[in-house]
Gaussian input, Z-matrix of N, CA and C with variables (Angstrom, degrees):
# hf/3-21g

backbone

0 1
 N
 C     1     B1
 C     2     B2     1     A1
 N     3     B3     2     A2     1     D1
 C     4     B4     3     A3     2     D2
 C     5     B5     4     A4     3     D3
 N     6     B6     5     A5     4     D4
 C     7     B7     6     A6     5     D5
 C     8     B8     7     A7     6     D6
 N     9     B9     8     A8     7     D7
 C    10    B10     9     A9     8     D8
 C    11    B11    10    A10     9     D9
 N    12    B12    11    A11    10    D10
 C    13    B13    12    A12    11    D11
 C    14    B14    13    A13    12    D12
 N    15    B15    14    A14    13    D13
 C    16    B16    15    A15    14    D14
 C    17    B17    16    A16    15    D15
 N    18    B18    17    A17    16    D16
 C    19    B19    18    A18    17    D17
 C    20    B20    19    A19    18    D18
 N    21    B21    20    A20    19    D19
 C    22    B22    21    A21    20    D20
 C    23    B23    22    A22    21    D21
 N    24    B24    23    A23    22    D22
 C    25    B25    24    A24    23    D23
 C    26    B26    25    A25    24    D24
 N    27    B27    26    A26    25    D25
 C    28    B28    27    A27    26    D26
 C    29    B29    28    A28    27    D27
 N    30    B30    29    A29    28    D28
 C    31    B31    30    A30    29    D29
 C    32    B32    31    A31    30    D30
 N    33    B33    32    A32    31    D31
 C    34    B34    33    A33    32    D32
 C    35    B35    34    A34    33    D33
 N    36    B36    35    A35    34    D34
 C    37    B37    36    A36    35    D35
 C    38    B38    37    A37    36    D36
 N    39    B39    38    A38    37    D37
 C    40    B40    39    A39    38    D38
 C    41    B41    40    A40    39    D39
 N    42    B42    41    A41    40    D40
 C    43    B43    42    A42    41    D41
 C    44    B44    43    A43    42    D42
 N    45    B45    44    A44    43    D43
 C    46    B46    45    A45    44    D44
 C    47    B47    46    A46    45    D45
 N    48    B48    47    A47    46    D46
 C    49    B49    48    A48    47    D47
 C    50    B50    49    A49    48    D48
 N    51    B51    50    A50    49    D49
 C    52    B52    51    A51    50    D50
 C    53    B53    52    A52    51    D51
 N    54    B54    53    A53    52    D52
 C    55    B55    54    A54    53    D53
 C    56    B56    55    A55    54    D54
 N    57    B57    56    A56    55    D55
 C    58    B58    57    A57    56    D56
 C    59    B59    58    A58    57    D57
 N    60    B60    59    A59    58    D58
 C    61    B61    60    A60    59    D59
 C    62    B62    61    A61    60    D60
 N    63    B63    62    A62    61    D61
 C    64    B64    63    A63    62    D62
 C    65    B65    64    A64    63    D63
 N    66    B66    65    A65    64    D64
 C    67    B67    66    A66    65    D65
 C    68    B68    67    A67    66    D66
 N    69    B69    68    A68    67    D67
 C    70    B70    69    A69    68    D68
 C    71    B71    70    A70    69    D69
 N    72    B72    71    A71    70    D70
 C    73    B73    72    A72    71    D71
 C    74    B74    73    A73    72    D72
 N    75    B75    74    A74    73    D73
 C    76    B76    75    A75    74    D74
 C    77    B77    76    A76    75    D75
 N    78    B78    77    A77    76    D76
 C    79    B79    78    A78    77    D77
 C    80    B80    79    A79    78    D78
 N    81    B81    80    A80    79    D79
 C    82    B82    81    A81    80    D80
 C    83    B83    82    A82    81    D81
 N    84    B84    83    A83    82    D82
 C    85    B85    84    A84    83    D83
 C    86    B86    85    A85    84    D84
 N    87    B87    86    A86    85    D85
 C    88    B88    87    A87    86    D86
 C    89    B89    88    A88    87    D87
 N    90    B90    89    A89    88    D88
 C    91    B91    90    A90    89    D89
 C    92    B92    91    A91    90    D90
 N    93    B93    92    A92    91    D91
 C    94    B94    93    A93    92    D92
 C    95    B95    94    A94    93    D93
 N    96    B96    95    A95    94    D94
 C    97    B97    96    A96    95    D95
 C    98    B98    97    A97    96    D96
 N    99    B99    98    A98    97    D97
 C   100   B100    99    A99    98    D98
 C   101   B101   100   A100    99    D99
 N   102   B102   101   A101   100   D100
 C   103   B103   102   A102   101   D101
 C   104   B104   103   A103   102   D102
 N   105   B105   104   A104   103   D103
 C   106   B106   105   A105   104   D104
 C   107   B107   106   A106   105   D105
 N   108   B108   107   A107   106   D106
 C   109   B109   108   A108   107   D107
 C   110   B110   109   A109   108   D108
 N   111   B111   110   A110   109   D109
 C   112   B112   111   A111   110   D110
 C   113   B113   112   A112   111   D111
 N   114   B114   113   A113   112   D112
 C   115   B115   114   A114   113   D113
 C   116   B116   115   A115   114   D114
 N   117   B117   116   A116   115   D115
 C   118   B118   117   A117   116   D116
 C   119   B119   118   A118   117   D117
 N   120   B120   119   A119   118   D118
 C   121   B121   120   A120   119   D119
 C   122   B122   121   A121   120   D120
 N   123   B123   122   A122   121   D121
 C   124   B124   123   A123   122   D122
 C   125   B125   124   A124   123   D123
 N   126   B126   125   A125   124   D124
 C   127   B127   126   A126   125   D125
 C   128   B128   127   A127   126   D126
 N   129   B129   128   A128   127   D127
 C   130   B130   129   A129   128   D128
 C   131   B131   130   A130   129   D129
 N   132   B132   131   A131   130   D130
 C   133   B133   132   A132   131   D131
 C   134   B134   133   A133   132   D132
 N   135   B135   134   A134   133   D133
 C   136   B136   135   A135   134   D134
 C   137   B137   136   A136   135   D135
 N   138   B138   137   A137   136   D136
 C   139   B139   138   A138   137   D137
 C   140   B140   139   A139   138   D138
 N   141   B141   140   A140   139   D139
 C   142   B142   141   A141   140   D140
 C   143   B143   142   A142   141   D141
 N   144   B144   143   A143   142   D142
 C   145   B145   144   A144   143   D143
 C   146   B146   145   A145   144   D144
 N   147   B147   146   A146   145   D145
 C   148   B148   147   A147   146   D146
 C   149   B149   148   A148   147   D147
 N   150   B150   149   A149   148   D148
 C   151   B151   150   A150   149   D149
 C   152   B152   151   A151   150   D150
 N   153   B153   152   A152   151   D151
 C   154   B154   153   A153   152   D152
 C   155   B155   154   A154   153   D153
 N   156   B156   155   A155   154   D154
 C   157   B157   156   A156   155   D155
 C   158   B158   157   A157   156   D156
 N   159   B159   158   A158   157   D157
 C   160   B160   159   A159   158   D158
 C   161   B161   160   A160   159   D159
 N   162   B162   161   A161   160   D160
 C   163   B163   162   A162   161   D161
 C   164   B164   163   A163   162   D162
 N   165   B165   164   A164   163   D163
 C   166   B166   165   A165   164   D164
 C   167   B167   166   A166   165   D165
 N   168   B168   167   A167   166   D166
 C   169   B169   168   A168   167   D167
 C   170   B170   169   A169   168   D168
 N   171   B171   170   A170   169   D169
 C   172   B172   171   A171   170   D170
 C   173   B173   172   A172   171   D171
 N   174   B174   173   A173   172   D172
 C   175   B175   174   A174   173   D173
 C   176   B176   175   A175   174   D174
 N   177   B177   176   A176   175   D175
 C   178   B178   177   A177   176   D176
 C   179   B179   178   A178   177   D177
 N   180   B180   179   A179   178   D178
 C   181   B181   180   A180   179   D179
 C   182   B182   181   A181   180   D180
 N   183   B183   182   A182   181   D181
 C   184   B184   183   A183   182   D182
 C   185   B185   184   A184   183   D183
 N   186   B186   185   A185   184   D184
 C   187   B187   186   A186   185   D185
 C   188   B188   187   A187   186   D186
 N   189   B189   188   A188   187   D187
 C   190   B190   189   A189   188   D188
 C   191   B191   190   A190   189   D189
 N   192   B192   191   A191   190   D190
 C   193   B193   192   A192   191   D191
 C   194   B194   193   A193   192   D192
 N   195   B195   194   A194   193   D193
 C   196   B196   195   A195   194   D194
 C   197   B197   196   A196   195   D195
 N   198   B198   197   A197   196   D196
 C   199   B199   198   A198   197   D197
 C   200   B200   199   A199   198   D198
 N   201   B201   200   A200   199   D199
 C   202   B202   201   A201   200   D200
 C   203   B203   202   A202   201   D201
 N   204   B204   203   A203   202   D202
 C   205   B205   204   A204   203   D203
 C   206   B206   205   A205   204   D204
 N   207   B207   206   A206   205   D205
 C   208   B208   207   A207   206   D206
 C   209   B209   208   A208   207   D207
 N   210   B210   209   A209   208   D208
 C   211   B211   210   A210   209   D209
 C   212   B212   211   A211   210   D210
 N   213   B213   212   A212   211   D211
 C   214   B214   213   A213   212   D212
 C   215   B215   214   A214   213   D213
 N   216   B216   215   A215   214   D214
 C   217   B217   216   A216   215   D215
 C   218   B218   217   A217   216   D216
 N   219   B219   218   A218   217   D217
 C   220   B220   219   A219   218   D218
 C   221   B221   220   A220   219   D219
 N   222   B222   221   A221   220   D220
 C   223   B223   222   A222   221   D221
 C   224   B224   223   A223   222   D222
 N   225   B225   224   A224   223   D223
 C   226   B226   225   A225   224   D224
 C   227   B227   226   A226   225   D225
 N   228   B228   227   A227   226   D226
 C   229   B229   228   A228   227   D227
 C   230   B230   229   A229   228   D228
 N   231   B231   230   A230   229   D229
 C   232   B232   231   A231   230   D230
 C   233   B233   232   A232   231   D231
 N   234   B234   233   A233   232   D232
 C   235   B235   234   A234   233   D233
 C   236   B236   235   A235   234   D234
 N   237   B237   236   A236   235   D235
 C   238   B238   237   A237   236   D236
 C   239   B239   238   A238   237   D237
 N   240   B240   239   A239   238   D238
 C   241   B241   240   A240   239   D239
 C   242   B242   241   A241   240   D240
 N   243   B243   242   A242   241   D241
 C   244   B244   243   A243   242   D242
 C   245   B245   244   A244   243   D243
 N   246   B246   245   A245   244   D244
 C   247   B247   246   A246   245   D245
 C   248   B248   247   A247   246   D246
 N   249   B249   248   A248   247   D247
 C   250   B250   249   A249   248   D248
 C   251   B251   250   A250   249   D249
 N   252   B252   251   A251   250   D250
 C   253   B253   252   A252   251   D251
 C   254   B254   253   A253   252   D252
 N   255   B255   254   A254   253   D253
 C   256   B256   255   A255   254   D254
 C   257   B257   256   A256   255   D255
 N   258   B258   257   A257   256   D256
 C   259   B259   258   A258   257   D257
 C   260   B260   259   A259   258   D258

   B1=1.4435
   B2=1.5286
   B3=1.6240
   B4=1.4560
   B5=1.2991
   B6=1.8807
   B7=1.1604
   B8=1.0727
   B9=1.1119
   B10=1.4110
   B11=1.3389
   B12=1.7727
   B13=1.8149
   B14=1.7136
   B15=1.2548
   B16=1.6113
   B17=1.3598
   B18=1.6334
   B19=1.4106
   B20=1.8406
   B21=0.6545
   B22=1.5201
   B23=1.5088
   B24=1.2544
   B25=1.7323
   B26=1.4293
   B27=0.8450
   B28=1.6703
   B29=1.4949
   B30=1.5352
   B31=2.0146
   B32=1.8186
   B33=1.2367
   B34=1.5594
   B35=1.6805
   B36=0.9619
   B37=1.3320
   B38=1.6813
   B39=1.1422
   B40=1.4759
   B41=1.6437
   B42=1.7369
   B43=1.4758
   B44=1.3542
   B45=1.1932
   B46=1.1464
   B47=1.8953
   B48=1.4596
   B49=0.5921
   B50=1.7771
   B51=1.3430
   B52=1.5654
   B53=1.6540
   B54=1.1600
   B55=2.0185
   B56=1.4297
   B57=1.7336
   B58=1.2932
   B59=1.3233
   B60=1.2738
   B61=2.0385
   B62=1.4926
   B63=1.4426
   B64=1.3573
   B65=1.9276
   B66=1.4439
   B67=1.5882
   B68=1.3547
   B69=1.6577
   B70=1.1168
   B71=1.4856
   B72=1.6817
   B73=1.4197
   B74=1.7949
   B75=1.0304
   B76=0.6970
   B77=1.7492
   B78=1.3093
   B79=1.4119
   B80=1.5740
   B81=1.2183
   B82=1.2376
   B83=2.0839
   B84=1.2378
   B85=1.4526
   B86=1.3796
   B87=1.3224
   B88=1.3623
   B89=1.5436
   B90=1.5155
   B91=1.0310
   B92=1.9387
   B93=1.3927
   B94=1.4175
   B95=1.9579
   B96=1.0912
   B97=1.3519
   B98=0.9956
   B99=1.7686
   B100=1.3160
   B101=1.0917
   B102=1.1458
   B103=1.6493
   B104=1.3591
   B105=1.5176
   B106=1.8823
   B107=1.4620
   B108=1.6079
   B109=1.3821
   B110=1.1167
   B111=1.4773
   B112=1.4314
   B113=1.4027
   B114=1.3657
   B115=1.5273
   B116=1.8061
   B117=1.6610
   B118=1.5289
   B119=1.4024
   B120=1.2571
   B121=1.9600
   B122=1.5111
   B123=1.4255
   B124=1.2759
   B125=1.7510
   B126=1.3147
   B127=1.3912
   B128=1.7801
   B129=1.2953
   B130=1.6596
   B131=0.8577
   B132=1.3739
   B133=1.7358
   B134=1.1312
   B135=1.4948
   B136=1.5032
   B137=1.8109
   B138=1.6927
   B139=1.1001
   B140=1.6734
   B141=1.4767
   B142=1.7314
   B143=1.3142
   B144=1.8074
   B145=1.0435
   B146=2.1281
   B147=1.3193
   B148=1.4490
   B149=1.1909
   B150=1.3957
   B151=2.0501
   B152=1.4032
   B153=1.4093
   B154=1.6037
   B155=2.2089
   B156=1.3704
   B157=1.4431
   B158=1.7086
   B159=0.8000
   B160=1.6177
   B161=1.5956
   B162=1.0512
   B163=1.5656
   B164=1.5835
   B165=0.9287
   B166=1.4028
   B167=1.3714
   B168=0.9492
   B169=1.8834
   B170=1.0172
   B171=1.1105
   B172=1.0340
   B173=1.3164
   B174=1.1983
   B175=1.3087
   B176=1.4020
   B177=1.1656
   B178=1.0685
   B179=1.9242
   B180=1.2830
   B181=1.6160
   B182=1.7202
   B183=1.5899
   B184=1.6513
   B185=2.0053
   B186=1.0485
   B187=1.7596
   B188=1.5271
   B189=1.1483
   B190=1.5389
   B191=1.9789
   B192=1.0936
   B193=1.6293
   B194=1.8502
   B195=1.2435
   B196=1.6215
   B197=1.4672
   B198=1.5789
   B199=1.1910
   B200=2.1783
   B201=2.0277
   B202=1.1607
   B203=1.6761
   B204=1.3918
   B205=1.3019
   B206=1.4006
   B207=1.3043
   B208=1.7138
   B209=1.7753
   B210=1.6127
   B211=1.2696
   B212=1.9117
   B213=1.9872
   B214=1.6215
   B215=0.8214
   B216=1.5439
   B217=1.4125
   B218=1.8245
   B219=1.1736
   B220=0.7277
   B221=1.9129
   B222=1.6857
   B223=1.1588
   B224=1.5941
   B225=2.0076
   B226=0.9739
   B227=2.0136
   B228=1.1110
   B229=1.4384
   B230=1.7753
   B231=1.0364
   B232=1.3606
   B233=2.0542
   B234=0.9996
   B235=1.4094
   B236=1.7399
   B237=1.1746
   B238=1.7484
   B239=1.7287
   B240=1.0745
   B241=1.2895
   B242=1.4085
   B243=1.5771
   B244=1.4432
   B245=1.9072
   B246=1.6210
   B247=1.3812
   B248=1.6565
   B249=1.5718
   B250=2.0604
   B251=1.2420
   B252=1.1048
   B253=1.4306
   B254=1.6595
   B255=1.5339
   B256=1.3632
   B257=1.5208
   B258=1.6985
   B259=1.6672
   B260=2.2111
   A1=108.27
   A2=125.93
   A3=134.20
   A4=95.43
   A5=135.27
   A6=130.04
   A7=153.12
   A8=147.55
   A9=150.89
   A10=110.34
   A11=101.99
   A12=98.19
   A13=89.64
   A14=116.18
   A15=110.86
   A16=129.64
   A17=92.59
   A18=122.51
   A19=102.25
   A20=105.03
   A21=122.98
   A22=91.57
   A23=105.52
   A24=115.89
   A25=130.16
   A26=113.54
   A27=108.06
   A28=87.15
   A29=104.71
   A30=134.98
   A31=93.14
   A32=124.16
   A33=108.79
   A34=118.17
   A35=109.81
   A36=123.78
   A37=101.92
   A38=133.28
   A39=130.52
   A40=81.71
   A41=94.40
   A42=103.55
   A43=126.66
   A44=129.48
   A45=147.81
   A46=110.24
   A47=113.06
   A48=133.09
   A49=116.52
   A50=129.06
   A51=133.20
   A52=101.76
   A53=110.68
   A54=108.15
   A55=77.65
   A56=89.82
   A57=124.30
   A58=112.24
   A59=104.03
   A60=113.42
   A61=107.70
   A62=102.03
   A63=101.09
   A64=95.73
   A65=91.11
   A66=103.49
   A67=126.72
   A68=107.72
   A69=113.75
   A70=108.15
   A71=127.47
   A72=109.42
   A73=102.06
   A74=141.19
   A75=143.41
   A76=133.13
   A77=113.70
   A78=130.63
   A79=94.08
   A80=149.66
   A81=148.51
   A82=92.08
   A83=115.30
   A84=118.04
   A85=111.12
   A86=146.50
   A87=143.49
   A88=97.71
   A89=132.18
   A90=134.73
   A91=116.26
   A92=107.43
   A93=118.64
   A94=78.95
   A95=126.48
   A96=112.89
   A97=124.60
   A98=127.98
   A99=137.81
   A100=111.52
   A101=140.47
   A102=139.81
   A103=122.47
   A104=109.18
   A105=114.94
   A106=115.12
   A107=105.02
   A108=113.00
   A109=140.94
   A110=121.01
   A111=125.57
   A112=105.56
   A113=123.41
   A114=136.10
   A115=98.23
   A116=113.58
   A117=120.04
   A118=104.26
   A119=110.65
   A120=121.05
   A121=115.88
   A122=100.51
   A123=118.26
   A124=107.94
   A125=110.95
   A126=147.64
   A127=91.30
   A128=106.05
   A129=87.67
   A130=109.55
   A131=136.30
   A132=124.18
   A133=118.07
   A134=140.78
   A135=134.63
   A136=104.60
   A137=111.41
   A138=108.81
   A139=100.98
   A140=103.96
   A141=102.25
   A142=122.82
   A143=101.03
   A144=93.55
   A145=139.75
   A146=95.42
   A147=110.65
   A148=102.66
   A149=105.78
   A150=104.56
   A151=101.54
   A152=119.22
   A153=140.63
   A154=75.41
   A155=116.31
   A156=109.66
   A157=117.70
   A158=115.41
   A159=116.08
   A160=106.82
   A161=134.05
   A162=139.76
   A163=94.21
   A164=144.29
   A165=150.94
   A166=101.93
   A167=144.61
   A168=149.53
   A169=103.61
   A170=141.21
   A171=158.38
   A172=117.07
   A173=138.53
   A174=161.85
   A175=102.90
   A176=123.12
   A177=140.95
   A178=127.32
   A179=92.62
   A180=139.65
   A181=98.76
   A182=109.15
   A183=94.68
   A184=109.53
   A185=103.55
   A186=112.39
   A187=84.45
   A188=151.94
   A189=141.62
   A190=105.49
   A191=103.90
   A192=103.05
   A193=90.93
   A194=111.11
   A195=120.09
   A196=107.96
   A197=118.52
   A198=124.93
   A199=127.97
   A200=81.67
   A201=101.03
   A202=114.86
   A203=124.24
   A204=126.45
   A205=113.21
   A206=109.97
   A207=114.85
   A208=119.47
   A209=115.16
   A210=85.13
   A211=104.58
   A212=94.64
   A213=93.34
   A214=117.63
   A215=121.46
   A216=141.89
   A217=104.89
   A218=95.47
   A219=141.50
   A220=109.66
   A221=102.46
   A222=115.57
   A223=159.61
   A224=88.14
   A225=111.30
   A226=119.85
   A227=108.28
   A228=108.28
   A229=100.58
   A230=143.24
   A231=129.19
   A232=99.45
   A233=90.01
   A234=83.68
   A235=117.96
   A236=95.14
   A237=100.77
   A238=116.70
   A239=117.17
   A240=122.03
   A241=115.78
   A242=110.91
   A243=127.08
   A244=101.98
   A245=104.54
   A246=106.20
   A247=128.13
   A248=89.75
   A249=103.16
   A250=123.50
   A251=124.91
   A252=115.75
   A253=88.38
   A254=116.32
   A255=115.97
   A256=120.11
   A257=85.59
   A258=93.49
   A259=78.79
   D1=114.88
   D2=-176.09
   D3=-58.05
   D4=139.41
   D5=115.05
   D6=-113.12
   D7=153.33
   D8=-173.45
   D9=-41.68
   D10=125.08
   D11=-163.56
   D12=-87.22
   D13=138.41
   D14=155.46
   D15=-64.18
   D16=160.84
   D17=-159.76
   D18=-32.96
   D19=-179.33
   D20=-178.77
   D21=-105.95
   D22=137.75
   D23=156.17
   D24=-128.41
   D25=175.88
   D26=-164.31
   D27=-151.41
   D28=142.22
   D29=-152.70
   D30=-53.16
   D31=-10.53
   D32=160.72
   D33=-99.96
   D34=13.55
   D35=166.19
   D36=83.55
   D37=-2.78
   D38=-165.04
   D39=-95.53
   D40=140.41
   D41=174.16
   D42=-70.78
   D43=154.76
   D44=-149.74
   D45=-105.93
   D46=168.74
   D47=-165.49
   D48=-67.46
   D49=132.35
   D50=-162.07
   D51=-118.23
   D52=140.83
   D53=158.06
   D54=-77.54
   D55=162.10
   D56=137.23
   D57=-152.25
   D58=-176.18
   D59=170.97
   D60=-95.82
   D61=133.39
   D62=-179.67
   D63=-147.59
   D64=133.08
   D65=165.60
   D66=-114.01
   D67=123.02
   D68=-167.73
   D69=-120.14
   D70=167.83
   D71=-166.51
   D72=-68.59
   D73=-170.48
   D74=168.33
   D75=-104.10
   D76=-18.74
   D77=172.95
   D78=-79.42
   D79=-34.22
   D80=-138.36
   D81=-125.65
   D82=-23.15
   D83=162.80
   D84=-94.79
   D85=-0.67
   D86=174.47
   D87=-108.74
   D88=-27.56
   D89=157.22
   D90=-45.21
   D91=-51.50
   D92=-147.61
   D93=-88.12
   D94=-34.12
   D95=-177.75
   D96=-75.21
   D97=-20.22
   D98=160.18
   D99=-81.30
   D100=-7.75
   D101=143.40
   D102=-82.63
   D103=26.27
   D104=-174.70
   D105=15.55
   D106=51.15
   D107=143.23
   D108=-81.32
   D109=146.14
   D110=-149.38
   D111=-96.13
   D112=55.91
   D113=-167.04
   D114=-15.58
   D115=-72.03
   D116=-164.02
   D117=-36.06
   D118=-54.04
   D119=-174.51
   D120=-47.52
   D121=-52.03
   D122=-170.59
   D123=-54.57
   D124=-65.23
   D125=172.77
   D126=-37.30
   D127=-66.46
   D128=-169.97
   D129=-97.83
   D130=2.72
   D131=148.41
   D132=-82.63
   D133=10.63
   D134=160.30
   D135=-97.21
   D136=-27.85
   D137=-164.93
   D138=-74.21
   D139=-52.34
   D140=164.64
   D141=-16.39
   D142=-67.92
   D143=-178.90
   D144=-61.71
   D145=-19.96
   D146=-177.50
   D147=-67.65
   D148=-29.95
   D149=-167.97
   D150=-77.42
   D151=-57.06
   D152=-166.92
   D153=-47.96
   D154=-91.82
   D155=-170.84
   D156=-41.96
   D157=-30.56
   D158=171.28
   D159=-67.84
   D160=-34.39
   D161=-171.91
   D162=-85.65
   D163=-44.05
   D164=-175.30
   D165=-77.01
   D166=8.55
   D167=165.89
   D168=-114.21
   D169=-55.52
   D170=-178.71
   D171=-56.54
   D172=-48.63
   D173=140.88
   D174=-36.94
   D175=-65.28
   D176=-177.61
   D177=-43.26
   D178=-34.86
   D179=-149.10
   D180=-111.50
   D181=-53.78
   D182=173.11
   D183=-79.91
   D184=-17.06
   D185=-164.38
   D186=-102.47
   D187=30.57
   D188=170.76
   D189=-80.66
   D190=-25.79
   D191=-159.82
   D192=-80.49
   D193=-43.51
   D194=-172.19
   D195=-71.54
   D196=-49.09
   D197=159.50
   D198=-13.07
   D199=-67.84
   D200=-176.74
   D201=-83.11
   D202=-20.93
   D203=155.62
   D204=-46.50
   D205=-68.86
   D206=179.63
   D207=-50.96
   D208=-28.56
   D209=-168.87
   D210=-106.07
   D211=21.28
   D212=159.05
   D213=-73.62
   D214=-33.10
   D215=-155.53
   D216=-65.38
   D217=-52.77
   D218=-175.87
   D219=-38.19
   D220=-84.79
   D221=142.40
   D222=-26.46
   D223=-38.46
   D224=164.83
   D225=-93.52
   D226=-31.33
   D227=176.48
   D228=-116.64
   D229=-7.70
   D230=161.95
   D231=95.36
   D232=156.34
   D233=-164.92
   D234=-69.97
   D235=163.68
   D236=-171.62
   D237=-56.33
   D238=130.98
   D239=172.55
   D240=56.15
   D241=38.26
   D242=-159.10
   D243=-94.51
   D244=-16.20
   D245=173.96
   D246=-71.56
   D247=-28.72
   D248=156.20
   D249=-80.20
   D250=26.35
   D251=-158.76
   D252=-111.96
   D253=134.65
   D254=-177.13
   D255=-140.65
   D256=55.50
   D257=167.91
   D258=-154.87

């Protein structure tokens, strides 16, 4: 029975790098190659970034109800242990 070899890792144990297929326009990839851009880099440092901001809404988005509880609370009694505070 074939199985799926695991991820690739690299000597800090965080997984490693995968091909895939990716289509991009093509005026804007003949562009990025005459500017000896490093398409792969680029690609997963914008995609990083979309995820990192997508996780932060999201997060954001299930914790909104607790969020907005706390900063009635908040509002309404002033913040915690705010009577020691000496600045």
């Amino acid at each position: 029975m074939p199985t799926t070899p695991p991820a690739r890792r690299t000597r800090k144990g965080l997984p490693g790098k995968r091909a895939i297929n990716l289509s991009l326009s093509s005026d804007v990839l003949e562009a990025a190659k005459d500017l000896k851009i490093n398409i792969s880099q680029v690609c997963d440092h914008h995609l990083r970034e979309v995820v990192r901001h997508e996780q932060v809404r999201k997060w954001r988005e299930e914790h909104a109800d607790f969020i907005a509880a706390y900063n009635a609370t908040v509002e309404a009694e002033g913040l915690p242990l705010d009577e020691w505070r000496s600045f």
